[in-house]
C-alpha positions in Angstrom: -9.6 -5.5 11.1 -6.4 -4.5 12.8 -5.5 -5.0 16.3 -4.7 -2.4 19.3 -0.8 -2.9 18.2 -1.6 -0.5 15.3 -4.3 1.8 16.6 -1.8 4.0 18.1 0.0 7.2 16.0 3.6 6.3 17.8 3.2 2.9 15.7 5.4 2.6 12.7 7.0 -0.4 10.8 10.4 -0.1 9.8 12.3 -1.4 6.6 15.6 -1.4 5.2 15.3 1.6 3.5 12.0 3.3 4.8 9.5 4.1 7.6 5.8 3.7 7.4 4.1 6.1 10.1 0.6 7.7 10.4 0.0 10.4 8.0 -0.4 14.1 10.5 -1.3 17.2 9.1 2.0 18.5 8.4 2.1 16.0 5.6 -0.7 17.4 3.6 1.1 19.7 1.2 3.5 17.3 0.5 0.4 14.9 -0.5 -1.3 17.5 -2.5 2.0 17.9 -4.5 3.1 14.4 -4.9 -0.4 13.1 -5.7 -2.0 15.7 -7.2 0.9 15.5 -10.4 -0.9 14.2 -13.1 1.2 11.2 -13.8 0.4 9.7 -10.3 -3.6 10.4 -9.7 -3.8 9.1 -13.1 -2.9 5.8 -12.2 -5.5 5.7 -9.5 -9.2 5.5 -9.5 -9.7 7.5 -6.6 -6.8 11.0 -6.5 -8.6 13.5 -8.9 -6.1 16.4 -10.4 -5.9 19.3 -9.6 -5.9 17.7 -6.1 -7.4 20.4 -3.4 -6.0 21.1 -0.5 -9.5 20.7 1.6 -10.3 17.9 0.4 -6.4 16.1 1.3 -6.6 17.9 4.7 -10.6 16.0 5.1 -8.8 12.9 4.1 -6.1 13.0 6.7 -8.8 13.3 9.1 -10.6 10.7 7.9 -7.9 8.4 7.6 -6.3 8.8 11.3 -10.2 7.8 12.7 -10.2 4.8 10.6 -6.4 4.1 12.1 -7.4 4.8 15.7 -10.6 2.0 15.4 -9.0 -0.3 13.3 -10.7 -0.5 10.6 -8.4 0.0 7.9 -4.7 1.3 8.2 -3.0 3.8 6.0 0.6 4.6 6.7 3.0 7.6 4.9 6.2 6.2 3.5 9.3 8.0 3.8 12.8 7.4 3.7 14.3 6.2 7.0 17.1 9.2 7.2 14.0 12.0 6.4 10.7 10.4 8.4 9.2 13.3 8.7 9.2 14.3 4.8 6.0 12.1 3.4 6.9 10.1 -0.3 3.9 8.5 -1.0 0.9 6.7 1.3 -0.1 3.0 1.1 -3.2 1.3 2.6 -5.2 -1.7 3.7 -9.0 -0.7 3.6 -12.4 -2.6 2.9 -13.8 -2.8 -0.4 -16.6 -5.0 -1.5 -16.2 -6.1 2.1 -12.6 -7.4 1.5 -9.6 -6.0 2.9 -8.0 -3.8 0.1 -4.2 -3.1 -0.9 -4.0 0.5 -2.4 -1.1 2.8 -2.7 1.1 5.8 -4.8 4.4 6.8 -4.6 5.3 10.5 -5.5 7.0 10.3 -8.7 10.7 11.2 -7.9 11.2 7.8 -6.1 9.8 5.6 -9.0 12.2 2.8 -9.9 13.9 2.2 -7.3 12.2 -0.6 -5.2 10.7 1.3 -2.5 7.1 0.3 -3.0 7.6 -2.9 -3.1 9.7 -2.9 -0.3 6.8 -1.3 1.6 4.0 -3.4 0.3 5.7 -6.5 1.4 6.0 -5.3 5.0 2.4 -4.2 5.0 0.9 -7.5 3.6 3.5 -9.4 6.4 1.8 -7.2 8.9 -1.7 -8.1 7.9 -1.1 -11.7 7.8 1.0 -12.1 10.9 -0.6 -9.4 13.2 -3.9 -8.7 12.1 -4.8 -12.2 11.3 -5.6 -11.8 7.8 -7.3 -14.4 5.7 -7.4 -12.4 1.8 -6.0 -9.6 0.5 -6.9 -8.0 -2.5 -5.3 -4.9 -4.5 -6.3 -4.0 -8.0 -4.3 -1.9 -11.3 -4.9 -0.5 -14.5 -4.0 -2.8 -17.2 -1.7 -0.1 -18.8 0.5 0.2 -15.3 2.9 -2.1 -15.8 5.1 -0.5 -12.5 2.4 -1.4 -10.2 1.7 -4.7 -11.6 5.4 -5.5 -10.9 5.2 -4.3 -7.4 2.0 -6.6 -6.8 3.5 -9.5 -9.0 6.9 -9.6 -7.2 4.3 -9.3 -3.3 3.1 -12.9 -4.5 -0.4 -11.9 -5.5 -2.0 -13.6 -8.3 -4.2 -12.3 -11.2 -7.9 -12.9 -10.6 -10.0 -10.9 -13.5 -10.9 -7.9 -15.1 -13.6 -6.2 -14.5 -15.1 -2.1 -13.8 -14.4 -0.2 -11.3 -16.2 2.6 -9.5 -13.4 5.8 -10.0 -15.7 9.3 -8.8 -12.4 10.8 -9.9 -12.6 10.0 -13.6 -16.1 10.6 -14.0 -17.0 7.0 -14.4 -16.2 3.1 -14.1 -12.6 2.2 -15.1 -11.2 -1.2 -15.6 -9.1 -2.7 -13.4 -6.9 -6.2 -12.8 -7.3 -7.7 -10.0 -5.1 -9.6 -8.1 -5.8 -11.6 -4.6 -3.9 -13.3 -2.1 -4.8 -16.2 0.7 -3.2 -16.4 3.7 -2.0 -19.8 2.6 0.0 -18.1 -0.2 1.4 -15.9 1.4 2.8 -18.9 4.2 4.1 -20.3 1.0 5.8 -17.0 -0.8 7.2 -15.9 2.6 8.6 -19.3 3.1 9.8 -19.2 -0.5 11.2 -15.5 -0.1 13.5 -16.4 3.2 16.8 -17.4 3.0 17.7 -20.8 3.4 20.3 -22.0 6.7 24.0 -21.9 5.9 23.6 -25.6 6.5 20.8 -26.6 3.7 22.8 -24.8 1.3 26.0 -26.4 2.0 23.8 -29.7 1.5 22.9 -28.3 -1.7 26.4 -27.3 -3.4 
């Protein structure tokens, strides 16, 4: 799914306000904290609570092999003047033989932009380096913060429907959203800023 570019733990992507980096092993109590407090893994369909330590650390593990053969790619966010302090994770992985959008953020850096600053450079990244054709990323109905962040990416709302969640014991219903590469030509285009010149054409 992703190319050699990324298969690599020195890669990174860098934004205005954050780095995204492979997860180590030195981020793992900082992951069992962060999502293992109720009001995050509650919002997933995956993160159980209590969160154990074993399992985060079989995870990591896990996640790095999938990294290193390119089949999915999960980076650790954290803030550009602390990247070595882990805020949250975010993902593109298979499911239902799609690549899949899936992230958290621990809870003291809600409301301030950062996932959706990360998300877009992740969803740039999988349309212009990995070659991309669809995304898809899914959220509970009731979790209006993550339905901003994939609202204000440029996915659209495709249905409803239950989800597999081994953490809650049962299916759980989920929105789902999707995006094309074509849409994303068009919201990137859309998102850019427009020449000096155009807009004095404008005014």
């Amino acid at each position: 799914m992703f190319p050699d570019l990324t298969r690599d733990d020195v890669f990174r992507i860098e934004t205005q306000r954050l780095w995204l980096r492979w997860p180590t092993a030195k981020d793992a109590p900082a992951i069992v904290t962060l999502a293992g407090e109720r009001a995050v893994a509650e919002m997933t369909a995956h993160i159980p609570h209590p969160l154990d330590r074993r399992a985060v650390d079989d995870f990591l593990i896990e996640i790095r092999g999938a990294n290193s053969a390119g089949t999915g790619l999960t980076l650790a966010l954290a803030r550009r003047e602390s990247p070595g302090s882990l805020i949250g994770l975010i993902a593109i992985t298979e499911a239902d033989g799609t690549p899949h959008l899936g992230y958290w953020l621990g809870r003291p850096w809600w409301g301030h932009g950062l996932m959706s600053e990360a998300a877009t450079s992740l969803v740039h990244a999988f349309f212009a380096y990995a070659c991309g054709e669809r995304l898809t990323v899914g959220a509970l109905p009731e979790d209006q913060g993550t339905r901003r962040v994939i609202e204000k990416v440029g996915f659209r709302w495709t249905e409803r429907r239950a989800t597999p969640s081994p953490a809650r014991g049962g299916p759980r219903q989920l929105d789902w959203f999707a995006m094309e590469r074509a849409e994303w030509v068009r919201h990137r285009a859309m998102a850019e800023p427009r020449p000096a010149s155009d807009l004095a054409l404008a005014s």
